[in-house]
C-alpha positions in Angstrom: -20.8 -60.2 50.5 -22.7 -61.4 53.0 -25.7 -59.6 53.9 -28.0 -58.8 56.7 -31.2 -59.4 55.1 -34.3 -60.9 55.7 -35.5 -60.1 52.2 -38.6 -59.3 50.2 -40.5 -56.5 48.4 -42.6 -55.8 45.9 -42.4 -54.9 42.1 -45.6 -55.4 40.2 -47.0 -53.4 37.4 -51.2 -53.3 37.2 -52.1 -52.5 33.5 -55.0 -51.7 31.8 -55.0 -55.5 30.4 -54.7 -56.6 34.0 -50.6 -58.1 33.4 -47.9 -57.4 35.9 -45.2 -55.7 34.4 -42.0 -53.3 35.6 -42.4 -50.0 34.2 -39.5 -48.3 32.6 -37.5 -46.0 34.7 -37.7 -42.3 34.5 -34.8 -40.3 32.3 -33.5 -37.3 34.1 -31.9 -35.0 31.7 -29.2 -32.8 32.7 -28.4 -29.7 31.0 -26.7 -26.0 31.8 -29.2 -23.5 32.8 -28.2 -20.9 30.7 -31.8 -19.0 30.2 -33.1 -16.8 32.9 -35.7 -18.1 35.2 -39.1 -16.6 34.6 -42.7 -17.8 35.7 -44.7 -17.3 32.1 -45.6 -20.8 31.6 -43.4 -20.9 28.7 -40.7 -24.0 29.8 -37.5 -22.7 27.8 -34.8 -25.0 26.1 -32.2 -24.4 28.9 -34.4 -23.0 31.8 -33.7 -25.4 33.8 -30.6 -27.8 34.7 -32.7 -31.3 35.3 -36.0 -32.4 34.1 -37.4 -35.9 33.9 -40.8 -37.6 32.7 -42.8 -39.5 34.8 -45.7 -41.9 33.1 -48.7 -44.0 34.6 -50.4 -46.3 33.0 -54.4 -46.3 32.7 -56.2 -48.3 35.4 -59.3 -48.6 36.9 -60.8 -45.5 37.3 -57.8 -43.4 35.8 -57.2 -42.8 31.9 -53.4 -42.6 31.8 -50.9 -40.3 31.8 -47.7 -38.4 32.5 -46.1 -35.3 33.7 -42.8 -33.4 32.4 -41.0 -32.4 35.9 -38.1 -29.2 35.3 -36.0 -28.1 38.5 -33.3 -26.4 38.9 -31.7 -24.7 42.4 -29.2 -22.5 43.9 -28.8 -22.2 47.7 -31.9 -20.2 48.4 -34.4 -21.5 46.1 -35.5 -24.1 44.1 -37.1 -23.2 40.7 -39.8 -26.1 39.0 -41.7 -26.3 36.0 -44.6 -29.1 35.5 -45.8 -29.6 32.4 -48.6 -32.6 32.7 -50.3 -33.9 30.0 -53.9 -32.8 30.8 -56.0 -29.5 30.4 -57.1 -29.7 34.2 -55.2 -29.5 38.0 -51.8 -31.2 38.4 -50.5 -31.4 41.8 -46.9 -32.5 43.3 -46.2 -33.8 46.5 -42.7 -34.2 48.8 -41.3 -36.3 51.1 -44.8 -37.8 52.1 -44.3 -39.8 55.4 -46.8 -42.9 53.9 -48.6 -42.5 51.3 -50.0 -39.1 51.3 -49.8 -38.6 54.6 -47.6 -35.7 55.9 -46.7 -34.6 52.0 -46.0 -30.7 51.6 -48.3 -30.5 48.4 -48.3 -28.0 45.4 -51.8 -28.0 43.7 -51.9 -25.6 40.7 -54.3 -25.0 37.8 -55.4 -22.9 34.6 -58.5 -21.3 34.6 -59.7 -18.2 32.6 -56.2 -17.8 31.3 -54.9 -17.1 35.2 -52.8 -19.5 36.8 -53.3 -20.6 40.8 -50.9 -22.6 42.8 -51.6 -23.2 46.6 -48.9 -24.4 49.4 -51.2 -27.4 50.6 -50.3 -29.7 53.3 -51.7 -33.3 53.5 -52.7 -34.1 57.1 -53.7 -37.8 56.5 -52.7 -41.1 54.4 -55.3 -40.3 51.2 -56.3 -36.6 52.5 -57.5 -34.4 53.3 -54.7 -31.8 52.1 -55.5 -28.0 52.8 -53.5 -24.9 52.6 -51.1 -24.2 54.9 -52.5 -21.1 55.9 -55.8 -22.7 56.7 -53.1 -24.9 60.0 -51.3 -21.8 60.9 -48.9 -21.8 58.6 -47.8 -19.3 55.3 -48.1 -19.5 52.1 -44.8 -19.7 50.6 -44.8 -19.8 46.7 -43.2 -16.8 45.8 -43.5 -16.4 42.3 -45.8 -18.4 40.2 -47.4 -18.5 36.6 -48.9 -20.7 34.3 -50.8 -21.4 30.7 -53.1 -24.2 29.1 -54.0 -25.2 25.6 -53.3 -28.4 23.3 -54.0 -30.8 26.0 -51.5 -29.4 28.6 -51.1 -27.6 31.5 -47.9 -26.0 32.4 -47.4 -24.5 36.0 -43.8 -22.9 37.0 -43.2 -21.7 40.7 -40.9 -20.7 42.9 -40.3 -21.5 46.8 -37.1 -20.9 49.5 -35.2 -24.6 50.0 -36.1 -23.9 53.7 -39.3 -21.2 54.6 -38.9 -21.7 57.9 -43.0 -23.2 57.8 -43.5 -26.3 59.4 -45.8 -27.5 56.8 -43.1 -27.2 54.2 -40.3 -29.5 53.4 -36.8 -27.8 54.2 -34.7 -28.9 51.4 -30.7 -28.7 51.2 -29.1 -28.4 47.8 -27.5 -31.9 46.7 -30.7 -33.3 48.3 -32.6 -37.1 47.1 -36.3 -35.7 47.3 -39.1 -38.6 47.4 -42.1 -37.4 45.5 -45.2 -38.0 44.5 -47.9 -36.5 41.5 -51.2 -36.9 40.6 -53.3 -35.5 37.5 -56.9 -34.4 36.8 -58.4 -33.5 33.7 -61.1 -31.4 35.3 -59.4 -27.6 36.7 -62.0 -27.9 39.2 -59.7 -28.8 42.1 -62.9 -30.3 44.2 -62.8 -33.2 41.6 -60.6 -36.1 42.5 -57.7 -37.4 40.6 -58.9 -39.2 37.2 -55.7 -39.4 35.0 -52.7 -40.3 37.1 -50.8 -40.8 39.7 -47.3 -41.8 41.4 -44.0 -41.2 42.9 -40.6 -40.9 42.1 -37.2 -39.3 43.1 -36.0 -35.7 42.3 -31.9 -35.0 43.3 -31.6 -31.5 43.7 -27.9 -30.0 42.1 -25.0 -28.9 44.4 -22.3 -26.1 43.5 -20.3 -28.4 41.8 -20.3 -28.8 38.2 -22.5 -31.3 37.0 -20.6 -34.9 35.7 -21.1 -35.0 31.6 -21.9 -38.3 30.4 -18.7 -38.8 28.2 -16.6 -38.5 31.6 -19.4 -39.7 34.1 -18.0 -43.2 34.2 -14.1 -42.1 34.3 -14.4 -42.2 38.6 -13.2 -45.9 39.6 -15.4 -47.6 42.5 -13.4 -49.9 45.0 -14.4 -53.9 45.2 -16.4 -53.2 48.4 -18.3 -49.7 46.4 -19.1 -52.4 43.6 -20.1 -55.8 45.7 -22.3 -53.3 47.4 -24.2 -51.7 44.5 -24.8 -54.9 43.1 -26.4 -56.6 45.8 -28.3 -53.8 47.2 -29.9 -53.8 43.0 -30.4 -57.6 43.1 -31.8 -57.2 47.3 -34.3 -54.6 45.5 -35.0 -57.5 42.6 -36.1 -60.0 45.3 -38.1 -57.5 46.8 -39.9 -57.0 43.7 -40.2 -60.5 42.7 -41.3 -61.8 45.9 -44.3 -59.3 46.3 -45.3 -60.2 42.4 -45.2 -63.8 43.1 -47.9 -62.7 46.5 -49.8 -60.7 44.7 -50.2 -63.2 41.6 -52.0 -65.7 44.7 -53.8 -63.5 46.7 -54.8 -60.5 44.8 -53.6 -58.2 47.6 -54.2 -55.0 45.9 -52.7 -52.8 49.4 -49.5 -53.5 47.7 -49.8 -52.1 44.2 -49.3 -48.6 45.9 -46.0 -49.3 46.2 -45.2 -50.7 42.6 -43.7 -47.9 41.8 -41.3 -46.7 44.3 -40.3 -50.7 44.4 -39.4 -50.6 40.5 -37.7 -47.1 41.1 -35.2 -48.5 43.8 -34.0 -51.0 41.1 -33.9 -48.5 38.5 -32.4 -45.9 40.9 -29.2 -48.5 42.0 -29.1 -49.5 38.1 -28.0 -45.7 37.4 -24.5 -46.3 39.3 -24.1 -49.6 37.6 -24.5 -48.0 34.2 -22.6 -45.0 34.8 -19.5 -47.1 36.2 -19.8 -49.9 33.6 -20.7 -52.7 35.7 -23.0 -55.6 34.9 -26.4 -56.7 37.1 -25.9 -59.8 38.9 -27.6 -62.3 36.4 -30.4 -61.3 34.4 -34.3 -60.2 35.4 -36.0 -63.5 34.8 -38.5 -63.4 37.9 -37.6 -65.5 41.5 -33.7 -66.3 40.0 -30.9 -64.6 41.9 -27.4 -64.7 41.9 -26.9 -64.4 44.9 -28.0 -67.5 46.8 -28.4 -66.2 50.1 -30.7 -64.0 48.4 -32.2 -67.1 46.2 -33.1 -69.3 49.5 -34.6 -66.1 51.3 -36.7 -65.3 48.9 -38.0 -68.6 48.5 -38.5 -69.2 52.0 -40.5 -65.8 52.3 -42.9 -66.8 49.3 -44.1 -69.7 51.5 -44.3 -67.4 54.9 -46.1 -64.8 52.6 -48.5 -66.8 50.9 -50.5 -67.8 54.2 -52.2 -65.0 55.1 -52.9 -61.4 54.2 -51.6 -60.6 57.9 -48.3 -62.9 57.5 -47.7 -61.0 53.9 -47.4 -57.5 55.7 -45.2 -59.1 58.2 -42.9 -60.6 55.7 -43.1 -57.1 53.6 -42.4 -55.1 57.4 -39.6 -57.2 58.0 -37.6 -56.8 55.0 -37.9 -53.3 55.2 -35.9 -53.5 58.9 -33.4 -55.5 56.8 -33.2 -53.1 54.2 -32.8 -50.5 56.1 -30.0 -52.3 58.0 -28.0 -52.8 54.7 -28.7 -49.4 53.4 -26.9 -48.1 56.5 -24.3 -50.5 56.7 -23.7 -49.8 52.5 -23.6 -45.9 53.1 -20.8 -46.5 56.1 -18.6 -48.4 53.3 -18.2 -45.4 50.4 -17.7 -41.9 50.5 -18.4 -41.8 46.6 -20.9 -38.7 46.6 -23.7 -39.9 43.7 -23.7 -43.6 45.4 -24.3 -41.8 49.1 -27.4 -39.8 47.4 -29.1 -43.3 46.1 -28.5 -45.0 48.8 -30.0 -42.3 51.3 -32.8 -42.2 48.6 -33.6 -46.0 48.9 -33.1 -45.8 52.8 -35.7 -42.9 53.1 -37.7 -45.4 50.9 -37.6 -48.3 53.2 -38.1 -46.2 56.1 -41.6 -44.8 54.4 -42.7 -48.3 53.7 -42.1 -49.8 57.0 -44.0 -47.0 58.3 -47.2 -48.0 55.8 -47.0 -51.8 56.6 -46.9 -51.4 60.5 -49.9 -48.7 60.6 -51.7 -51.4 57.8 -50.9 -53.9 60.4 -52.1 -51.8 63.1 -55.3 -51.1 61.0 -56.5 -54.5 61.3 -55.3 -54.4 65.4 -51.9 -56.4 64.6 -49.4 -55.0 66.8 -45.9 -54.9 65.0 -42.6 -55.5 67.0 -39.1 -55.0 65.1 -37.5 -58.3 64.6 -34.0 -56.9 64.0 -33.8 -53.2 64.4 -33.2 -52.0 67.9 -36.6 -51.3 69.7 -35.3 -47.5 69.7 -34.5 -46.7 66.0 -37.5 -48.6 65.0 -39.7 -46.1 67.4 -38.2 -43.1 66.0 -39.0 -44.5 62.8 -42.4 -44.4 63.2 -42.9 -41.0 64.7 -40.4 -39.6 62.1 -42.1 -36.7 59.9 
């Protein structure tokens, strides 16, 4: 294959001990709902359909933790249970347009054995987020419950797919949502997040019966479906190897929000190689690539990247154009259903980052001009929310 690209991106992980390591993908379990849905805080066996962990490491100025994220949906409404692992608020955050900005936000907590959830909306990159009812909008959770004890807070809700509020997120069943969480330990929501936070990608379920794992691989992929997954996991790889290799130099800390979501596209394109039985493109050892295309772009970008703080979010701004580019030109090549849903996953992705780089750049009075995509999709973009 031959690929558009322009490459880079980062994967770094910021521990307590101050190493840089990938963090281990989430698990989504899938199951048959078989238990009725009810809002008593109680998270049943077979509730819900998927549920998945998400986990962040301590840091400075958080202590570490994770939260247990249950969904399951028809075509009216989407059902969710969040157990976090913390006695104090827990919030949950979709489709933000960068960083926080633009996310339609669920903050909930426990207090005096009552639950509260509010239908927030997040009206700039790190906040404010306020109730929707307090912009014009409605408050759209319509069933909600909740209980605390043993270190945990559990919160389960319901909402419509689409309210019809323009401070909501309309959602579509088979749907790749791009979230993010955070955790306090206090329930007093005018304390700020001290125990976690992140992102991560929730696929909503469609009418059709869910794959089991003992016939999930039995679907054949053509030469082009396979070339393409591969490269677009080892594309992610140089993204994340590039951006550790800059941040081990320079200490640019403006990229460690994204270490997450960078790690999650590899793990997201790994979860059509396991399930069809392929094999990654070499191995994981850090700035070696397969694909040598990929090899000598990557290498040329570490040099480009490493002048300046400015030139790094250039570097980072243009391989999300050329991500983007190959994430179009990959969904145009398969009609395979669970390889569409990653792939506009990881495009919604790049499209959110290139967005954060180009108002970063635009921060520090850089003015940003597509290098490959057309003046015209690059503008729409931007003002995409």
């Amino acid at each position: 294959m031959k690929p558009i690209l322009f490459a880079l991106l980062l994967g770094l992980m910021l521990l307590s001990t101050g190493c840089i390591q990938p963090e281990e993908a989430p698990v989504v379990e899938e199951k048959t709902a078989t238990e009725e849905w009810n809002a008593d805080g109680i998270i049943g066996e077979s509730e819900y359909s998927r549920s998945m962990v998400l986990q962040a490491p301590a840091r400075q100025g958080y202590s570490g933790g994770g939260m247990e994220i249950s969904w399951k949906n028809d075509q009216e409404y989407l059902y969710l249970g969040l157990n976090s692992s913390m006695e104090g608020w827990l919030a949950i955050g979709f489709e933000p347009l960068e960083w926080m900005k633009n996310a339609d936000i669920i903050l909930a907590y426990v207090q005096g054995g009552k639950a509260t959830v509010l239908d927030e909306y997040c009206t700039g990159n790190y906040g404010p987020h306020i109730e929707d009812t307090m912009l014009g909008g409605t408050n759209d959770i319509t069933e909600f419950g909740g209980s605390k004890g043993d270190g945990r807070t559990i919160i389960e809700l319901k909402r419509k797919l689409d309210t019809g509020d323009k401070f909501d997120k309309a959602f579509s069943p088979g749907q790749m949502i791009s979230i993010i969480w955070a955790l306090s330990n206090n329930p007093e929501i005018s304390f700020k997040h001290n125990v976690a936070f992140g992102e991560g990608i929730m696929t909503l379920t469609t009418e059709k019966t869910t794959t089991s794992p003992a016939t999930a691989g039995a679907a054949t992929l053509t030469w082009r479906e396979k070339e393409g997954i591969l490269f677009i996991w080892e594309e992610e790889k140089a993204a994340r190897d590039l951006y550790m290799s800059i941040y081990d130099k320079n200490n640019l800390t403006i990229f460690m929000n994204l270490v997450r979501s960078e790690q999650s596209h590899m793990d997201q394109a790994k979860t059509i190689i396991d399930k069809y039985g392929l094999a990654i493109p070499g191995n994981d050892e850090q700035g070696v690539f397969q694909n040598q295309t990929l090899q000598e772009i990557h290498d040329g970008l570490l040099a480009e990247g490493l002048q300046s703080d400015q030139d790094a979010l250039r570097v980072a701004a243009t391989f999300e154009e050329i991500s983007i580019m190959d994430l179009e030109k990959e969904l145009d090549a398969t009609n395979t259903e669970d390889i569409r849903v990653v792939y506009q996953g990881l495009l919604a992705g790049s499209k959110k980052h290139l967005r954060s780089y180009v108002t970063d750049l635009q921060g520090q009075g850089i003015l940003y001009s597509p290098r490959y995509l057309s003046k015209s999709e690059f503008e729409e973009i931007m003002k995409t929310n």
